[in-house]
C-alpha positions, 0 to 999 in steps of 0.5 A, spaced: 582 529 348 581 527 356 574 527 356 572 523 350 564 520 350 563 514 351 556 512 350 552 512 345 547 515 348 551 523 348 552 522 340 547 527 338 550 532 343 556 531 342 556 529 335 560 523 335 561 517 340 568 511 341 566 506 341 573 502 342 575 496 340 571 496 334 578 497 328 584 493 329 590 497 330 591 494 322 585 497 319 586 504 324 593 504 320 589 503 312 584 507 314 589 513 317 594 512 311 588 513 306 587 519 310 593 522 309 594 520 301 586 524 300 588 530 305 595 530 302 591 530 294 587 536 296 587 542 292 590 548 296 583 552 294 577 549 293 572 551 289 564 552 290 559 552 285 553 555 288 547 556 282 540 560 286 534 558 287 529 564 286 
């Protein structure tokens, strides 16, 4: 990504915000290997129970 945005004030039309310095190179690593562990855990085909309504 070369143009992240920045400022909080492009969040809605973007759909996300950096705000740097916030993790620790420590967290960013925990929250990156739990991460991994839930994506690597993940059924190859989900399932969706979809009830009506009407």
């Amino acid at each position: 990504m070369n143009n992240l945005v920045e400022s909080a004030d492009e969040y809605s039309s973007a759909g996300y915000c950096v705000f740097r310095d916030v993790l620790t190179p420590d967290e960013i690593s925990n929250v990156r290997a739990n991460l991994d562990e839930l994506i690597r855990d993940m059924p190859e085909k989900m399932t969706v129970c979809k009830h009506g309504h009407g």
